[in-house]
C-alpha positions as CSV (number, residue, x, y, z in Angstrom):
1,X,-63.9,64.1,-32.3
2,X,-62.9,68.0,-31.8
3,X,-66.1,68.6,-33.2
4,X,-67.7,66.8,-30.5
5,X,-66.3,68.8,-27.6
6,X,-66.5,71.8,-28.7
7,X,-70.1,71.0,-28.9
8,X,-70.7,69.5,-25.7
9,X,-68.4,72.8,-24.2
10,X,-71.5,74.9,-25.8
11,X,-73.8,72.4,-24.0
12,X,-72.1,72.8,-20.5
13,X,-72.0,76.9,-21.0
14,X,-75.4,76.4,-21.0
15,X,-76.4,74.4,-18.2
16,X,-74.1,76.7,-15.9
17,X,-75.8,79.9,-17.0
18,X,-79.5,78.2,-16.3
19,X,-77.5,77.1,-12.8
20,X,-75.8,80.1,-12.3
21,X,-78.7,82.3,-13.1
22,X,-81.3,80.0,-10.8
23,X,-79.2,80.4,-8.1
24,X,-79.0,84.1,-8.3
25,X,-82.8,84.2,-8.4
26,X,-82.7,82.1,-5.3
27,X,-80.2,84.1,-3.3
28,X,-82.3,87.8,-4.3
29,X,-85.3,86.4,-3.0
30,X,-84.4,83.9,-0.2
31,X,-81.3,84.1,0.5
32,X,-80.8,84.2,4.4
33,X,-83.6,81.6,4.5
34,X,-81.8,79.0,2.7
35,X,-79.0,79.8,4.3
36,X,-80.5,79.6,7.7
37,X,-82.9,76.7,7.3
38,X,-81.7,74.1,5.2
39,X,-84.9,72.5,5.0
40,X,-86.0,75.3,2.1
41,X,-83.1,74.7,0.0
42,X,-83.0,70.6,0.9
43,X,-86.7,70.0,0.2
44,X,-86.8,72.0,-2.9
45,X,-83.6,69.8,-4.1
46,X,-85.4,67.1,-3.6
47,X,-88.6,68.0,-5.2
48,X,-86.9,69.1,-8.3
49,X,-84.5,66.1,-8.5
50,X,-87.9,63.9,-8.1
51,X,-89.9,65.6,-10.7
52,X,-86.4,65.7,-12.8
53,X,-86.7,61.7,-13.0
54,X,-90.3,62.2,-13.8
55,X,-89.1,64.3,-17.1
56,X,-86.8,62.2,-17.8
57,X,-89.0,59.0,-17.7
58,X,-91.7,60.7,-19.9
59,X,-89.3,62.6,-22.0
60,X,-87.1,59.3,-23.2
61,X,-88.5,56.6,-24.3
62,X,-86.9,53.1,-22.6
63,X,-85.9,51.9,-26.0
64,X,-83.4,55.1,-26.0
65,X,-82.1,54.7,-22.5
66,X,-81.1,51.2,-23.4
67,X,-77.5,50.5,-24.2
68,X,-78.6,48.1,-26.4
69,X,-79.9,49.9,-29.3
70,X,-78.2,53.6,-28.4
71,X,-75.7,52.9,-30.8
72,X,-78.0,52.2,-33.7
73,X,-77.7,54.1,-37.1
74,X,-81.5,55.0,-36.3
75,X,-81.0,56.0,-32.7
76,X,-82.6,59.0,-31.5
77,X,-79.1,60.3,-30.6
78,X,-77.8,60.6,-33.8
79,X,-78.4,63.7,-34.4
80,X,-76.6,67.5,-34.9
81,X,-76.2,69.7,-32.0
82,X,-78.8,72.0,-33.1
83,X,-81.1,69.2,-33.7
84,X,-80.3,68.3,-30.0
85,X,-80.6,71.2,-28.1
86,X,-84.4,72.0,-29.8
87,X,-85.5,68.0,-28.8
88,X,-83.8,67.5,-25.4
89,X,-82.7,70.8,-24.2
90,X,-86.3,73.2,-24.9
91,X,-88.6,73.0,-22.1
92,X,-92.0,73.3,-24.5
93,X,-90.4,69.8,-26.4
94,X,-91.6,67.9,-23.2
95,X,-94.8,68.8,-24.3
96,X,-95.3,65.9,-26.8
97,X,-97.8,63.3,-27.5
98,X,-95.4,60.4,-26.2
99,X,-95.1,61.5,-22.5
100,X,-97.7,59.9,-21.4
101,X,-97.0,56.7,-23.5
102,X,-93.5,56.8,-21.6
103,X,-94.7,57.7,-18.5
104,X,-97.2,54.3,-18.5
105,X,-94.2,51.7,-19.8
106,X,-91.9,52.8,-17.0
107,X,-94.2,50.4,-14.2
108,X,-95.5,53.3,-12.1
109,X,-92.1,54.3,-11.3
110,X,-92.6,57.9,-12.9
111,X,-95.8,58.1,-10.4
112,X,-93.8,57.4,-7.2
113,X,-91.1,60.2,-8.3
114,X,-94.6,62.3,-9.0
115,X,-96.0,62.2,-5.9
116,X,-92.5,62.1,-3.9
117,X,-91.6,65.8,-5.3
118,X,-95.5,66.8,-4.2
119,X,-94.7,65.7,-0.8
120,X,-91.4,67.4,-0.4
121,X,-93.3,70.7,-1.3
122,X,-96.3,70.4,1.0
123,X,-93.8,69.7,3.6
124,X,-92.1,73.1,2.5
125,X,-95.8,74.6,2.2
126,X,-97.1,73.8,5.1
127,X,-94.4,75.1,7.2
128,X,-94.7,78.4,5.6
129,X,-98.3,78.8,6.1
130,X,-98.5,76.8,9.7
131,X,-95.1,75.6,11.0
132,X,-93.0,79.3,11.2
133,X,-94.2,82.6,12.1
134,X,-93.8,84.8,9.3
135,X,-95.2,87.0,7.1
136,X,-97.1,86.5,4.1
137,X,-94.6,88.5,1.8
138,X,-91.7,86.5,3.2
139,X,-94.1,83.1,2.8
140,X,-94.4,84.3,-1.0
141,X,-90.8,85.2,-1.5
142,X,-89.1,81.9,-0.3
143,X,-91.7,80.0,-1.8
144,X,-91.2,81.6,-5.6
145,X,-87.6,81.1,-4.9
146,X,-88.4,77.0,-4.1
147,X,-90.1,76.7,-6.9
148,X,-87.7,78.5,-9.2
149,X,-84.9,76.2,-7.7
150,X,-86.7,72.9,-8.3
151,X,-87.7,73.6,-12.1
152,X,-84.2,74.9,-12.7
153,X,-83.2,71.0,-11.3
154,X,-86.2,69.4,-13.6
155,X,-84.7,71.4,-16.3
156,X,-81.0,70.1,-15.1
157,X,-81.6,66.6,-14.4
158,X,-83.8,65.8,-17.7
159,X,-80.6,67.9,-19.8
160,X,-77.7,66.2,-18.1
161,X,-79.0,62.3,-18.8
162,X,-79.8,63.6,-22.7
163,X,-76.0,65.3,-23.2
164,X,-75.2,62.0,-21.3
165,X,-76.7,59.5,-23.4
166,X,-76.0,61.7,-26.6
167,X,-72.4,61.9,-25.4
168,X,-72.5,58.0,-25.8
169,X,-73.8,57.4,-28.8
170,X,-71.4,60.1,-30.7
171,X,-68.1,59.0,-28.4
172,X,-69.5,54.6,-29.7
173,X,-65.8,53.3,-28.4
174,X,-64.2,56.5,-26.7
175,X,-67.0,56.3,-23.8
176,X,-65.1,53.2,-22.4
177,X,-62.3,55.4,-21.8
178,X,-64.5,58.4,-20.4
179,X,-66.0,56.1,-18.1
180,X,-62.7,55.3,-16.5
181,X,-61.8,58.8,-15.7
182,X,-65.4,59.2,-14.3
183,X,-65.2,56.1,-12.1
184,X,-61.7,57.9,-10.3
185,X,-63.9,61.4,-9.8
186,X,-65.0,61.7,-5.9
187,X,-68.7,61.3,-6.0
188,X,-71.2,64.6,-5.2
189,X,-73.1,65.0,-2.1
190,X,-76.7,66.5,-1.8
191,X,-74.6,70.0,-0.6
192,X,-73.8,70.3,-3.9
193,X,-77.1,71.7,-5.1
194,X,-77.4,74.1,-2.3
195,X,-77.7,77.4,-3.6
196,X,-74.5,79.3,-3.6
197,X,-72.6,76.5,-2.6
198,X,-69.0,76.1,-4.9
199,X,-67.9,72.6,-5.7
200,X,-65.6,72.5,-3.2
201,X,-68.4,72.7,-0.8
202,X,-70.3,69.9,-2.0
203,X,-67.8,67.5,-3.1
204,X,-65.8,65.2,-0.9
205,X,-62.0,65.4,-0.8
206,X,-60.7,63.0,-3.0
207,X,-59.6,59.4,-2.0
């Protein structure tokens, strides 16, 4: 059990630095912007959250999302932290053969996320280039620091649901207890993702 949170402490270093780190990008490049206009740092949110379910759906197969079978000797889950980090947490292992079997047993709904995220970024596009006066180096700038913000959240959402469901399956009985605490945290608003916003900013007081 120690064993398991230390790893999972290794786990959450990590997804802070990729945070912490896409957030100074963000701020370098477009920072007044997305502090200004909260349409930038909204949209991009947005996107990336969208094409986050999208790796998610193509990356985990439904038979592994399923509470039903998780806790199998043969889950997928079941493996070392290592082992872990180099199937769930390495952006080239989404490049596999199985995405797009995933992708098509999920009903379309991988699709819909798809073409949601594209929206959100031609919304974001097309105020660049016809919606706000500006110019094209400032275009360039905010719009490499949208898309840096929106694969950091693919990168985010698709880790967070694996260290979740890999949490489960090496907790088995503990996760009841887990879930209790969880169920008393104060839920996260949107404001939370904003660039350079604290926790205190984006979470609600608690009840």
């Amino acid at each position: 059990m120690l064993l398991f949170f230390v790893n999972l402490l290794l786990i959450f270093v990590l997804l802070v630095a990729v945070s912490t780190l896409a957030r100074g990008a963000v701020g370098r490049l477009a920072k007044k912007e997305f502090s200004e206009m909260p349409i930038f740092w909204r949209a991009s949110t947005l996107t990336g959250l969208c094409w986050g379910l999208v790796a998610v759906l193509a990356t985990i197969a439904p038979a592994d999302r399923s509470l039903g079978s998780i806790f199998l000797a043969h889950s997928r889950w079941g493996v070392s932290l290592s082992e872990f980090i180099s199937q769930n947490l390495n952006p080239l292992g989404y490049l596999n053969h199985q995405l797009l079997e995933n992708l098509s047993s999920n009903h379309g709904f991988g699709l819909v996320f798809a073409l949601l995220g594209f929206v959100f970024l031609l919304i974001l596009t097309g105020l660049l280039i016809f919606g706000l006066q500006m110019s094209r180096r400032r275009s360039v700038r905010i719009m490499v620091a949208v898309v840096i913000w929106a694969l950091a959240l693919v990168w985010l959402s698709n880790s967070v649901v694996s260290v979740l469901l890999w949490g489960i399956y090496q907790l088995n009985f503990w996760i009841f207890f887990v879930l209790v605490v969880f169920l008393r945290w104060p839920f996260l608003r949107l404001a939370f993702f904003r660039p350079g916003a604290s926790t205190s900013d984006g979470a609600p007081k608690p009840r």
